[in-house]
PDB file of N, CA, C and O in Angstrom, chain B, residues numbered from 101:
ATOM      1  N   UNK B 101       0.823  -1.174   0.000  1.00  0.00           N
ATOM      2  CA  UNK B 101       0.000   0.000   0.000  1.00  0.00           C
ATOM      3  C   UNK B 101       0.882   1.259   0.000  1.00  0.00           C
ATOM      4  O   UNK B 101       0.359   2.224  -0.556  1.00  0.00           O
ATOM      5  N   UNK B 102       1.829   1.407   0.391  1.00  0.00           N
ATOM      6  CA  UNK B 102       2.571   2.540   1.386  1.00  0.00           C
ATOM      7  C   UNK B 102       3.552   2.150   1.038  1.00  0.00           C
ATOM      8  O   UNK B 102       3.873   1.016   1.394  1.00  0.00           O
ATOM      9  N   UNK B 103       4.729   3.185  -0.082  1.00  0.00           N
ATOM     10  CA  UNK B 103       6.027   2.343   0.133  1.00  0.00           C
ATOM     11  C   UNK B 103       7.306   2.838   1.308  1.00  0.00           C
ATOM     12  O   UNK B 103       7.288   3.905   1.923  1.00  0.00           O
ATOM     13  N   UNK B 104       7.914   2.233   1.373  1.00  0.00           N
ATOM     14  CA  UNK B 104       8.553   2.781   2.658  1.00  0.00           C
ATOM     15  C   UNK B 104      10.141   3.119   1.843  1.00  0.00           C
ATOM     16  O   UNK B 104      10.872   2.394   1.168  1.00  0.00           O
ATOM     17  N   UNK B 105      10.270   4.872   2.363  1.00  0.00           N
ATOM     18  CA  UNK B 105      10.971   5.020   2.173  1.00  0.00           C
ATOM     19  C   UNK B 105      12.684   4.811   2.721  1.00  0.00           C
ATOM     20  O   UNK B 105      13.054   4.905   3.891  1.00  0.00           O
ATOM     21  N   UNK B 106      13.565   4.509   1.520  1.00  0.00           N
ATOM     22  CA  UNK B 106      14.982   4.523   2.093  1.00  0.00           C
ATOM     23  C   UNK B 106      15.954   5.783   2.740  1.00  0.00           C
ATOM     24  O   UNK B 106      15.993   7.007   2.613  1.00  0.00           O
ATOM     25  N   UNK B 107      16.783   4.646   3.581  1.00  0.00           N
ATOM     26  CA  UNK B 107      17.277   5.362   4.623  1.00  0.00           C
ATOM     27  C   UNK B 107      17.788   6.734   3.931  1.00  0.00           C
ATOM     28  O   UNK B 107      17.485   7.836   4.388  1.00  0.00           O
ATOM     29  N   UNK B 108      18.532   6.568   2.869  1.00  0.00           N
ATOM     30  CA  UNK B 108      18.774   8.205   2.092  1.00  0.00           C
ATOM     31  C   UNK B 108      17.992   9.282   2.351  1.00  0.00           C
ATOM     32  O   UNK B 108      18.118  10.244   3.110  1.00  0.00           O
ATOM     33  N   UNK B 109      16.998   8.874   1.427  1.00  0.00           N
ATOM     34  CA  UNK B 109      15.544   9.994   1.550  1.00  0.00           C
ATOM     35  C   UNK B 109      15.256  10.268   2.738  1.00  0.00           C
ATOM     36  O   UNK B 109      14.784  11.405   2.735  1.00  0.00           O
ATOM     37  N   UNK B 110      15.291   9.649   4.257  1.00  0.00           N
ATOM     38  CA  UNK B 110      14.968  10.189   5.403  1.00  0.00           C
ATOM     39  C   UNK B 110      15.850  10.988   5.658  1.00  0.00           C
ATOM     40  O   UNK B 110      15.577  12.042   6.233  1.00  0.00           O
ATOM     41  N   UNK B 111      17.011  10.696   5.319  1.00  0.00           N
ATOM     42  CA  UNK B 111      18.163  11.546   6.044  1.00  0.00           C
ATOM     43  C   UNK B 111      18.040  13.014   4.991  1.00  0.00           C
ATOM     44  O   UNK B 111      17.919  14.182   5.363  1.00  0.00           O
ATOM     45  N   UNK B 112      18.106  12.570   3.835  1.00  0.00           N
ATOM     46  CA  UNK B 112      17.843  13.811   3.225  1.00  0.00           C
ATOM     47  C   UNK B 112      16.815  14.819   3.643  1.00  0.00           C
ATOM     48  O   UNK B 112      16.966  16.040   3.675  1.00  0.00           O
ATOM     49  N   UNK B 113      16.103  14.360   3.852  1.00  0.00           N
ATOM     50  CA  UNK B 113      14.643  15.067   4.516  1.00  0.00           C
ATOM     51  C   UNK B 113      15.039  15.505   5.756  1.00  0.00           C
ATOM     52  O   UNK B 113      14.593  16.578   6.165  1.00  0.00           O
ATOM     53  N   UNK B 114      15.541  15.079   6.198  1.00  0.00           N
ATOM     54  CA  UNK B 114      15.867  15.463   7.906  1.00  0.00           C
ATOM     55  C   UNK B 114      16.746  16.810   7.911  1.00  0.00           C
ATOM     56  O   UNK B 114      16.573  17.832   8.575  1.00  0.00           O
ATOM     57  N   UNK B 115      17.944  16.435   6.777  1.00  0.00           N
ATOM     58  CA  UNK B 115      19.198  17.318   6.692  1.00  0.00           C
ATOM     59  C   UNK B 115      18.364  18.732   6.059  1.00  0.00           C
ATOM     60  O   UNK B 115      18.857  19.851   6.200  1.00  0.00           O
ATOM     61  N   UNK B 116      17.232  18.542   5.452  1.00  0.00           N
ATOM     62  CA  UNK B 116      17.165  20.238   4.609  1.00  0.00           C
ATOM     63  C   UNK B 116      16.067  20.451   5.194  1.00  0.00           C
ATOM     64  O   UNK B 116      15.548  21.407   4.620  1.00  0.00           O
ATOM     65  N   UNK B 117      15.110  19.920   6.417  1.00  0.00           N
ATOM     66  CA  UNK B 117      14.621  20.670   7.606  1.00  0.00           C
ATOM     67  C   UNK B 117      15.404  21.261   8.598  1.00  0.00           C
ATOM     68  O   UNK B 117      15.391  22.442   8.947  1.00  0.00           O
ATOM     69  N   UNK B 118      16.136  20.282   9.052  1.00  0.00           N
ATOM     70  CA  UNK B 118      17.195  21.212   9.631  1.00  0.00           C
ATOM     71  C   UNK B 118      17.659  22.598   9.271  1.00  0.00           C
ATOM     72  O   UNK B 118      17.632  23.617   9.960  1.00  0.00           O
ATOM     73  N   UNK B 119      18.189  22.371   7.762  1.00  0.00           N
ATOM     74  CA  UNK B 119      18.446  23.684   7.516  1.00  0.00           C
ATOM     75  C   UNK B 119      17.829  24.857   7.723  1.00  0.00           C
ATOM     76  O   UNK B 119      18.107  25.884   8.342  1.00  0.00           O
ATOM     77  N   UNK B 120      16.756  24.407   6.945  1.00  0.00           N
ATOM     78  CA  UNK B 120      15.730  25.439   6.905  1.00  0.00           C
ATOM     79  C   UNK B 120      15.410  26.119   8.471  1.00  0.00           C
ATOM     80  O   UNK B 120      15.596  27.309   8.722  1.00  0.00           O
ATOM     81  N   UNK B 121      15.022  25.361   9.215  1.00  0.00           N
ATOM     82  CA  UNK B 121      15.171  25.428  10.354  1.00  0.00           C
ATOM     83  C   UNK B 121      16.054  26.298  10.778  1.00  0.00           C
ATOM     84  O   UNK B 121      15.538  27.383  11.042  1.00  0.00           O
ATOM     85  N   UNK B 122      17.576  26.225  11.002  1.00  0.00           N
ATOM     86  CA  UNK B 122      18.185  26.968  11.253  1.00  0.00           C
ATOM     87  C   UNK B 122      18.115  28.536  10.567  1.00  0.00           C
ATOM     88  O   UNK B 122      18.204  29.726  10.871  1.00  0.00           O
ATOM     89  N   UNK B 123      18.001  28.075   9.984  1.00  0.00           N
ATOM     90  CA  UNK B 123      17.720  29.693   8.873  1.00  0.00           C
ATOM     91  C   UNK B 123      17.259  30.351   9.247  1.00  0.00           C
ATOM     92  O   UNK B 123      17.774  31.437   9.512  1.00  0.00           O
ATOM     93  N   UNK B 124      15.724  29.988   9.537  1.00  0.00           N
ATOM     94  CA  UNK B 124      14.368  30.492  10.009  1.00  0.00           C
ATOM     95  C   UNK B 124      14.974  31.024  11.637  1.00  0.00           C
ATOM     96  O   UNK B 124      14.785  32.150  12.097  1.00  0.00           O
ATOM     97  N   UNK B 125      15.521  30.210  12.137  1.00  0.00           N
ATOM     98  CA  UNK B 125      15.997  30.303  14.016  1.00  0.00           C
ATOM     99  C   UNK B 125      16.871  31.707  13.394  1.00  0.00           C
ATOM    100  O   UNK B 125      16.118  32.678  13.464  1.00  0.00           O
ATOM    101  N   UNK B 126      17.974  32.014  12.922  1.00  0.00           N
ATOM    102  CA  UNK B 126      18.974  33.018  12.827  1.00  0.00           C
ATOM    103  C   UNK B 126      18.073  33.863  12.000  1.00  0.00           C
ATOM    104  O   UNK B 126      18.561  34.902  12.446  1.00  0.00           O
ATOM    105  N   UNK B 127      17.393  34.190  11.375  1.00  0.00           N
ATOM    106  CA  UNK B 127      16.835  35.192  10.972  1.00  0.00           C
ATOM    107  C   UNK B 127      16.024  35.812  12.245  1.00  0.00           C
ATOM    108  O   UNK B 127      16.371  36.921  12.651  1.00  0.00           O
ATOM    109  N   UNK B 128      15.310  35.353  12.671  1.00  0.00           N
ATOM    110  CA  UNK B 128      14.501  36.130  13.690  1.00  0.00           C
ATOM    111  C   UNK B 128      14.922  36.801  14.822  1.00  0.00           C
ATOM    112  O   UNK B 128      14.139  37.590  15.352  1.00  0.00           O
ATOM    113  N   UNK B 129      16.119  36.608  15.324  1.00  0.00           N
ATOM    114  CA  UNK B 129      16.945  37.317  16.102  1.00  0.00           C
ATOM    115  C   UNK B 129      17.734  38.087  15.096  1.00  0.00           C
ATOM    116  O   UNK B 129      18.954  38.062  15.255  1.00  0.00           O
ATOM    117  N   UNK B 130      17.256  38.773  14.081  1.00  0.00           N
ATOM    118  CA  UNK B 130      18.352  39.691  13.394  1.00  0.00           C
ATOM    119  C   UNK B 130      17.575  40.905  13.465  1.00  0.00           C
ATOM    120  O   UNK B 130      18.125  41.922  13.043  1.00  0.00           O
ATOM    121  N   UNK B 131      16.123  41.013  14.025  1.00  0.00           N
ATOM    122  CA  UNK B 131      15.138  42.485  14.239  1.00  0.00           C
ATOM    123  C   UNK B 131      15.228  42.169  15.984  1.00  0.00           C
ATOM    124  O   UNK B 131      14.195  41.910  16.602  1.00  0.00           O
ATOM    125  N   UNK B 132      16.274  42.211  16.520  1.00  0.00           N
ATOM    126  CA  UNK B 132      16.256  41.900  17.889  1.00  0.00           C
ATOM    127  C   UNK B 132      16.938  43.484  18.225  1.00  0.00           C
ATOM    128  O   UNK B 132      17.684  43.500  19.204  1.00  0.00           O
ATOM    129  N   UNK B 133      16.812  44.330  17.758  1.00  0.00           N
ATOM    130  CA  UNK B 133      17.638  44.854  18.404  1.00  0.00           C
ATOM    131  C   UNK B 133      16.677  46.312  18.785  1.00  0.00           C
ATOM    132  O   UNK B 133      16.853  47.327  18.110  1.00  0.00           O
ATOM    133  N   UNK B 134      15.925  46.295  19.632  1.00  0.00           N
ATOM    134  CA  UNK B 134      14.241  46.933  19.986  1.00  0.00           C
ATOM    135  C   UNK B 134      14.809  47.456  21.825  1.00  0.00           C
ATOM    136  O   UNK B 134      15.837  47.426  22.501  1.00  0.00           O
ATOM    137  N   UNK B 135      13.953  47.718  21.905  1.00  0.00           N
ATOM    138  CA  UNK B 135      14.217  48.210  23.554  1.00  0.00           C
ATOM    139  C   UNK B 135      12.542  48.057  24.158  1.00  0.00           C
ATOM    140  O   UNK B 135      11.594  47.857  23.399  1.00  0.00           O
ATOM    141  N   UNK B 136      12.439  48.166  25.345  1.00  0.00           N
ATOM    142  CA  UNK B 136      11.392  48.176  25.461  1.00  0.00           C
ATOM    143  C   UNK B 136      10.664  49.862  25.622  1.00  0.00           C
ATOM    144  O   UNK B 136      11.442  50.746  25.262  1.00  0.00           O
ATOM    145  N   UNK B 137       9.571  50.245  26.016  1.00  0.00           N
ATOM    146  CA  UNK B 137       8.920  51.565  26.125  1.00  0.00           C
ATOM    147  C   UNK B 137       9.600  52.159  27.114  1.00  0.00           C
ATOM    148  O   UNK B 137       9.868  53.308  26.763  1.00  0.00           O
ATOM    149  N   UNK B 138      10.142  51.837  28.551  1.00  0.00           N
ATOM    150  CA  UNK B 138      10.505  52.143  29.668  1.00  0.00           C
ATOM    151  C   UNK B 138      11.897  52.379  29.186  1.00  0.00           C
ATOM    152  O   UNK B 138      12.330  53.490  29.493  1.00  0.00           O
ATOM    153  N   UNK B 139      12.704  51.617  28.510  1.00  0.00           N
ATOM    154  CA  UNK B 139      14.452  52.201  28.477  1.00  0.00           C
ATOM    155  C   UNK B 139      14.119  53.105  27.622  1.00  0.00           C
ATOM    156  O   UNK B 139      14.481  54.244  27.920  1.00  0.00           O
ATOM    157  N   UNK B 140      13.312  52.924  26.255  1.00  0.00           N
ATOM    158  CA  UNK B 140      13.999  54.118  25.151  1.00  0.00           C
ATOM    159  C   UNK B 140      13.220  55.229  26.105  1.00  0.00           C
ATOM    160  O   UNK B 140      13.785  56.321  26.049  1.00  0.00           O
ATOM    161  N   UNK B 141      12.532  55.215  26.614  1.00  0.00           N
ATOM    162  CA  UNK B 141      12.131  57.263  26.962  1.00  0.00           C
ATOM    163  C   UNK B 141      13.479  57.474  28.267  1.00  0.00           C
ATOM    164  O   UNK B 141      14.091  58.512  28.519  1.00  0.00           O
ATOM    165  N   UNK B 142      13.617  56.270  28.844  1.00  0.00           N
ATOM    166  CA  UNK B 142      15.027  57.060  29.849  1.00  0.00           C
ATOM    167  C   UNK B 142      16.555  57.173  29.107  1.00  0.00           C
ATOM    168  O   UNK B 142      17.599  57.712  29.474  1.00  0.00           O
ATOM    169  N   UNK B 143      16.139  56.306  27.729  1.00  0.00           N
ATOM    170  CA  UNK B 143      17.632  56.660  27.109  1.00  0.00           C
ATOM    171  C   UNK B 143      17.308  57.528  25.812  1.00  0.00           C
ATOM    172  O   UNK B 143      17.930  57.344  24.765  1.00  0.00           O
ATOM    173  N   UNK B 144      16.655  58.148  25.891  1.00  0.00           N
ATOM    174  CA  UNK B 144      16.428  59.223  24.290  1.00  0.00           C
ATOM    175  C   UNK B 144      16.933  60.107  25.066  1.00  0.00           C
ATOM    176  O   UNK B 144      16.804  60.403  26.254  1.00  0.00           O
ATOM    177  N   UNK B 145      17.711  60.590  23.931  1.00  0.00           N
ATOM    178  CA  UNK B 145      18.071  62.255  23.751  1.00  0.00           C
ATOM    179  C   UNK B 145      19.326  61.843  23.352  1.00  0.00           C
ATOM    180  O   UNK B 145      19.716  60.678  23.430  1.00  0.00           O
ATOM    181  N   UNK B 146      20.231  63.154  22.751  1.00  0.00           N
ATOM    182  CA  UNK B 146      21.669  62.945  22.165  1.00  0.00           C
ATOM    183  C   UNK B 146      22.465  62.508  23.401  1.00  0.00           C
ATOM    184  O   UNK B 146      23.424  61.747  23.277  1.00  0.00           O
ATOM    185  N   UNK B 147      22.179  62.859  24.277  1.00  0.00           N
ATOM    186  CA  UNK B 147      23.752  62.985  25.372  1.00  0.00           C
ATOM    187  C   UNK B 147      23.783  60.852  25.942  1.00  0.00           C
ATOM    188  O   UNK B 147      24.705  60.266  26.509  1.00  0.00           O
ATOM    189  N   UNK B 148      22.684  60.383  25.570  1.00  0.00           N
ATOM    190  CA  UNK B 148      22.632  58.942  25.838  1.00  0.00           C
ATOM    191  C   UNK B 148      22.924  57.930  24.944  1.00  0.00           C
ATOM    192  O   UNK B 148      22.509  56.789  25.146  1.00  0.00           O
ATOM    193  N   UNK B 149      23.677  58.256  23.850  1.00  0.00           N
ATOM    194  CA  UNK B 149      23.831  57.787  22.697  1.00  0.00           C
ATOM    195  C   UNK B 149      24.619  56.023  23.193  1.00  0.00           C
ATOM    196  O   UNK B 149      24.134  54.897  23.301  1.00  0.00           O
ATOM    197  N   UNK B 150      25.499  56.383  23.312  1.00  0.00           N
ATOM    198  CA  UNK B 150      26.377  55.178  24.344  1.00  0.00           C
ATOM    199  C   UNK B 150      25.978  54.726  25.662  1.00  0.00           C
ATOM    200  O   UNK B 150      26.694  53.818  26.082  1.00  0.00           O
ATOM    201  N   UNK B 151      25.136  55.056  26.362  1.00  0.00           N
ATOM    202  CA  UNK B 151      24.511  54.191  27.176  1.00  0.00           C
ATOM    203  C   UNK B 151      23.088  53.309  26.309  1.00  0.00           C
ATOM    204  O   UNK B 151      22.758  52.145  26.537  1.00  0.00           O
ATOM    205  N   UNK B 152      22.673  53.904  25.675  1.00  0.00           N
ATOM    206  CA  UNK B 152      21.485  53.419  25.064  1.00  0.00           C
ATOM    207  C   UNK B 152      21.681  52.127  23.946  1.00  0.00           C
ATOM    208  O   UNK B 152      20.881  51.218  23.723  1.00  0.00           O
ATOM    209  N   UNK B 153      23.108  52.381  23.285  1.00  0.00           N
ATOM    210  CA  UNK B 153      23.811  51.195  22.762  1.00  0.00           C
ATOM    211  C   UNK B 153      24.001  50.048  23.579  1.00  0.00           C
ATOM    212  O   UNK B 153      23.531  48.929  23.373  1.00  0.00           O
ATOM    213  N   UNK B 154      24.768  50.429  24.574  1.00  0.00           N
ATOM    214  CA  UNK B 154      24.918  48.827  25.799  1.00  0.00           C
ATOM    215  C   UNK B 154      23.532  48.740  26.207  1.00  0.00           C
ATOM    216  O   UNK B 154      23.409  47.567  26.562  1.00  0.00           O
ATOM    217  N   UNK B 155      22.697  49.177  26.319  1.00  0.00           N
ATOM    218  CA  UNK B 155      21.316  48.895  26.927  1.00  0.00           C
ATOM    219  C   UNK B 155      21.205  47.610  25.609  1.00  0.00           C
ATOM    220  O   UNK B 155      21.148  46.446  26.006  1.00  0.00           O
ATOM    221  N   UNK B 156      21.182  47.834  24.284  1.00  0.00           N
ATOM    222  CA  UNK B 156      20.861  47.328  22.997  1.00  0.00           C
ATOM    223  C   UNK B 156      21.525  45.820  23.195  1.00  0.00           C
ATOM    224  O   UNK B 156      20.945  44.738  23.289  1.00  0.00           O
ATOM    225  N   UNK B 157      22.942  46.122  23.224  1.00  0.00           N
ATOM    226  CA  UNK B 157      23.510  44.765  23.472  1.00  0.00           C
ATOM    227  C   UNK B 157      23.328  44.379  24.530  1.00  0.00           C
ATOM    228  O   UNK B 157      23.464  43.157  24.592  1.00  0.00           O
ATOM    229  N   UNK B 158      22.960  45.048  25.844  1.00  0.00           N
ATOM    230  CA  UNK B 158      22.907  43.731  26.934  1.00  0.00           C
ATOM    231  C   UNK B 158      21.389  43.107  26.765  1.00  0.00           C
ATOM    232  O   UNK B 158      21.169  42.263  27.633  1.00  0.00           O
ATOM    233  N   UNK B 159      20.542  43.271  26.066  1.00  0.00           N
ATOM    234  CA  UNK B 159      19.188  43.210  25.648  1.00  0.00           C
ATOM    235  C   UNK B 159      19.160  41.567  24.936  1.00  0.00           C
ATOM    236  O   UNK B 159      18.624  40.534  25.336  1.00  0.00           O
ATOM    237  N   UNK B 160      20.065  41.889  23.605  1.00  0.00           N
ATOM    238  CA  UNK B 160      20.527  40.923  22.757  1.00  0.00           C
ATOM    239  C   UNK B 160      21.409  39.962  23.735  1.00  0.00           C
ATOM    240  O   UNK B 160      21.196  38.762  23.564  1.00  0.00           O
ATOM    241  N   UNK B 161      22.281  40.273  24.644  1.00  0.00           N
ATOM    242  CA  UNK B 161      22.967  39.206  24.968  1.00  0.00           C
ATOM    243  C   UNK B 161      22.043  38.280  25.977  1.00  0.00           C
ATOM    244  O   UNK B 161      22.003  37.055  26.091  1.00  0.00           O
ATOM    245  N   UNK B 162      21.325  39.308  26.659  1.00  0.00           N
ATOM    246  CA  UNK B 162      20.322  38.260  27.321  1.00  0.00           C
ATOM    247  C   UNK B 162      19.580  37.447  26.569  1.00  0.00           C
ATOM    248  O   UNK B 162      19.353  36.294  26.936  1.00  0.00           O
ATOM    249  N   UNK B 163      18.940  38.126  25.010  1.00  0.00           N
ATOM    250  CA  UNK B 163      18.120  37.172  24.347  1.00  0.00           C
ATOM    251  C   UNK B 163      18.578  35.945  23.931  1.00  0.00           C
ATOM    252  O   UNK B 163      17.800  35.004  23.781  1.00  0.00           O
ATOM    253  N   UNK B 164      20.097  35.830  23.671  1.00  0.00           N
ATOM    254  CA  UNK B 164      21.014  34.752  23.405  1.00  0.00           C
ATOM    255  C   UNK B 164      21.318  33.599  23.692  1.00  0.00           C
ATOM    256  O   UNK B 164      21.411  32.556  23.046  1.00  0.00           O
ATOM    257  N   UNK B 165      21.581  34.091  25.519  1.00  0.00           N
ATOM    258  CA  UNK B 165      21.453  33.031  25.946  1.00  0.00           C
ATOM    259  C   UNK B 165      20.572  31.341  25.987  1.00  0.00           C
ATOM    260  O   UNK B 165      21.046  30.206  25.928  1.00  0.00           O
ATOM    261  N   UNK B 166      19.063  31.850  26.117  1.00  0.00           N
ATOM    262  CA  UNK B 166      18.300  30.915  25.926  1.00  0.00           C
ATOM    263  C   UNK B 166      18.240  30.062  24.573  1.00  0.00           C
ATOM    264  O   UNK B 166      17.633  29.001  24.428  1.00  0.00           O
ATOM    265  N   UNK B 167      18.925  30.679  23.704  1.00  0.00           N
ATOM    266  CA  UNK B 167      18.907  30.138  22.492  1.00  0.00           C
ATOM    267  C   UNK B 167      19.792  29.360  22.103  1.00  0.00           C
ATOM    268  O   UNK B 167      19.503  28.594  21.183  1.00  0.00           O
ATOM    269  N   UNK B 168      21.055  29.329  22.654  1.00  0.00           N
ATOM    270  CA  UNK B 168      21.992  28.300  22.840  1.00  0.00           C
ATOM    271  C   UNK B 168      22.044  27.229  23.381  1.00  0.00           C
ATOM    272  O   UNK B 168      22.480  26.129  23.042  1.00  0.00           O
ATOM    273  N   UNK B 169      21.263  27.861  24.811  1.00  0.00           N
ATOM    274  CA  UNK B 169      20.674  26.460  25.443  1.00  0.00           C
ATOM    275  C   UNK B 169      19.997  25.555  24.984  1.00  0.00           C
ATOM    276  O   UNK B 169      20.295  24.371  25.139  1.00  0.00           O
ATOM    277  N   UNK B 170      18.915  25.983  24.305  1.00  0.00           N
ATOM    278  CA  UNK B 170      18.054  25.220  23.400  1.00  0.00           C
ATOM    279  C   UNK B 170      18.593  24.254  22.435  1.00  0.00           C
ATOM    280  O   UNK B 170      18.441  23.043  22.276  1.00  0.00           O
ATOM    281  N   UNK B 171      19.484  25.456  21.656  1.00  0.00           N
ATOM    282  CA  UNK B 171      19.876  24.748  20.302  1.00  0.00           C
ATOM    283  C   UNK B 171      21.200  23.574  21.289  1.00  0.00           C
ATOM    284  O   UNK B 171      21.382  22.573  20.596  1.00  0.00           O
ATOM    285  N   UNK B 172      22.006  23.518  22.539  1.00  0.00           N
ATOM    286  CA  UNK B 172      22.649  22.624  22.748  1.00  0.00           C
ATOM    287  C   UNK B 172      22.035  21.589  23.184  1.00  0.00           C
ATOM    288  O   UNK B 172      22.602  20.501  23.084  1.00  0.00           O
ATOM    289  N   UNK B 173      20.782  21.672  23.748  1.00  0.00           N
ATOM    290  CA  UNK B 173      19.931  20.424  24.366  1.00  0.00           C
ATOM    291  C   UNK B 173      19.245  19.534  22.957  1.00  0.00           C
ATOM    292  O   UNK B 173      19.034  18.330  22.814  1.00  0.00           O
ATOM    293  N   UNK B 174      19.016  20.715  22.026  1.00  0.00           N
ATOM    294  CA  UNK B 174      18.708  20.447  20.789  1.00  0.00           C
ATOM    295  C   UNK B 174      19.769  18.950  20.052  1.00  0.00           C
ATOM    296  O   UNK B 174      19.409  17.781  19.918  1.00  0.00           O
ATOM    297  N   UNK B 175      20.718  19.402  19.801  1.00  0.00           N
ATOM    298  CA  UNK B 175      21.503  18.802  19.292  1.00  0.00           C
ATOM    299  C   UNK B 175      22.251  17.493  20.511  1.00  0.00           C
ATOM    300  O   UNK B 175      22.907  16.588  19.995  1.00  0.00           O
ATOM    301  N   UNK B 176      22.108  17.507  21.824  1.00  0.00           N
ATOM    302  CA  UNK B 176      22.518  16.602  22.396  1.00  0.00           C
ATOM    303  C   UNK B 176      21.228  15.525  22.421  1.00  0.00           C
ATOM    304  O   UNK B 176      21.403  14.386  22.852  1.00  0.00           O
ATOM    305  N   UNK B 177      19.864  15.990  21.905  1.00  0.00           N
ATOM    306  CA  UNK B 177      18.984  14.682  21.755  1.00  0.00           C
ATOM    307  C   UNK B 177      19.067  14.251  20.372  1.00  0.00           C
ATOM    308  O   UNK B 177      18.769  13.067  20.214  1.00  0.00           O
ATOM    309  N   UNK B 178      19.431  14.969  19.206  1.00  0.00           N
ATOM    310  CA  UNK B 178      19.917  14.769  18.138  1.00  0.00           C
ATOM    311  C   UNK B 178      21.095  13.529  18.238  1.00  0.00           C
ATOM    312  O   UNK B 178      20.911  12.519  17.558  1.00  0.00           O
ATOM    313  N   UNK B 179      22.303  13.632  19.102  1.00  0.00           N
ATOM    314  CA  UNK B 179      23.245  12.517  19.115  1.00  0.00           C
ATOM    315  C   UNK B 179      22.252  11.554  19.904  1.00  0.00           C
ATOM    316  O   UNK B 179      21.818  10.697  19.135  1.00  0.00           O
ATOM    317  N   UNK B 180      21.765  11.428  21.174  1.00  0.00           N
ATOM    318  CA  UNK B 180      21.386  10.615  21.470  1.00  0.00           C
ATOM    319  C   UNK B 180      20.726  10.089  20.202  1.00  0.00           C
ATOM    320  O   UNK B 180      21.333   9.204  19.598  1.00  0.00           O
ATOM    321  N   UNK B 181      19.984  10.363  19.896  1.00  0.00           N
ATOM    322  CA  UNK B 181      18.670   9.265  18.902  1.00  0.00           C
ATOM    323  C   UNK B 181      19.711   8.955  17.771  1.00  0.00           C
ATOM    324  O   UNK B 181      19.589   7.826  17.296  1.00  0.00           O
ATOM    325  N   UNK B 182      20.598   9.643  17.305  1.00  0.00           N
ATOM    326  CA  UNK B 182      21.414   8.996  16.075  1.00  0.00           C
ATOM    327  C   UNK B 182      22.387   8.207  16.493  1.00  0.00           C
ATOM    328  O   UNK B 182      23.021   7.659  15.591  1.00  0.00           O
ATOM    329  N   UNK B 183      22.782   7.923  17.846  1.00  0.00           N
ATOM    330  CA  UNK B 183      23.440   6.457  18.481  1.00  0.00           C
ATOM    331  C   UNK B 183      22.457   5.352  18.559  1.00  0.00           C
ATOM    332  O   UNK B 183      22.789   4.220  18.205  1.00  0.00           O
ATOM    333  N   UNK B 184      21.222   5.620  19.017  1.00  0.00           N
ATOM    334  CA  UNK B 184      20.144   4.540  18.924  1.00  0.00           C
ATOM    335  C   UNK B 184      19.985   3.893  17.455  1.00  0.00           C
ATOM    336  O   UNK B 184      19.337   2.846  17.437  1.00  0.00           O
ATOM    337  N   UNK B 185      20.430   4.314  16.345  1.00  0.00           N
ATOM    338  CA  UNK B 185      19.723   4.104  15.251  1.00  0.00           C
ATOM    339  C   UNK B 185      21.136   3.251  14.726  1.00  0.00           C
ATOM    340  O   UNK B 185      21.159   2.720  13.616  1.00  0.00           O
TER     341      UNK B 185
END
């Protein structure tokens, strides 16, 4: 009824979700760089130019973090299941 596909084609399939995947993950942290309502009115004006920048990156570096985590727990169930197989 159903033919079952070979091991190739799964892996192929697997390998260009992934990608895509990743793609999709690194694009969306590339409009990360926002503040919320409360910093930009205490950091507007010219004389805050450089504090309002590190506000930007420590913003982004916090957003970062969790995303590494992910993507390393990500990929350590990735080895697990590809030792099972």
């Amino acid at each position: 009824m159903f033919k079952k596909r070979n091991n190739k084609t799964q892996i192929l399939n697997f390998k260009i979700k992934t990608v895509i995947f990743g793609v999709c993950f690194f694009l969306i942290g590339i409009s990360s760089y926002a503040q919320c309502a409360m910093c930009r009115a205490a950091l507007s004006g010219d004389e805050n130019k450089a504090k309002a920048a590190a506000v930007n990156d420590g913003i982004v570096y916090l957003m970062i973090i969790p995303y590494v985590l992910v993507g390393a727990l990500g990929y350590y169930i990735y080895r697990m299941k590809k030792k099972k197989q």
